[in-house]
C-alpha angles and dihedrals in degrees: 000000000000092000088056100041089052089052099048090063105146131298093031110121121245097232083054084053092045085051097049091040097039081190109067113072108170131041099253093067088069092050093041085049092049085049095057093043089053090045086044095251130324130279105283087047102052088045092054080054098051083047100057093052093050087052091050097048090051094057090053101053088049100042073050093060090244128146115242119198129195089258095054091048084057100033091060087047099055086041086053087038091061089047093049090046089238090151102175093049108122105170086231108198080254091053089055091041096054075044110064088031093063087046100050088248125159139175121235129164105241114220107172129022110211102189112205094265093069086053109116115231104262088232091058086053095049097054091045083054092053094042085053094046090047093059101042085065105057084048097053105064089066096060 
């Protein structure tokens, strides 16, 4: 929209813009385009951006080890909403819903934090598991 809204300065003919634009097709749209770059963008455009941060600042919590719960989700939206000057957003529990479901988010209780020191070594793990699987068959053949 920007690049279109740069090339019809005035005293460029409509029909030069439609050539160079082959989508828009009517006048309106030009005045309607100057309207969302001065608005920084329109409306689906402002909520993808109040998405992506979300996203981000989720990842963060999380990559962080905190715990994110469904009101902080929403409470960080409406915050970016008002930045962004989205004034009818609500962060409505759909909206969260549709949210974490484009992103791949679930809920889950969580009921022990294991930190990255209390992790065994793989190869420890492995050998236990060979060890296992070397006992249970011996054991097999007598059942």
């Amino acid at each position: 929209m920007q690049r279109v809204v740069d090339f019809a300065r005035p005293g460029v003919a409509f029909t030069t813009v439609q050539h160079a634009f082959r989508r828009v097709t009517h006048p309106m749209q030009l005045k309607r385009f100057r309207e969302y770059v001065a608005n920084n963008g329109n409306r689906r455009q402002k909520l993808e951006r109040v998405e992506h941060f979300e996203l981000d600042r989720f990842r963060y919590a999380r990559n962080n080890n905190l715990p994110v719960h469904d009101l902080d989700v929403k409470r960080w939206a409406l915050s970016q909403a008002k930045i962004e000057n989205i004034d009818d957003f609500k962060a409505s529990d759909y909206w969260l819903l549709n949210f974490k479901k484009r992103n791949g988010i679930s809920s889950r209780k969580v009921t022990k934090f294991v930190s990255h020191r209390e992790v065994v070594d793989k190869s420890i793990i492995k050998q236990t598991a060979d060890d296992f699987v070397a006992e249970a068959t011996k054991h097999i053949p007598k059942y």
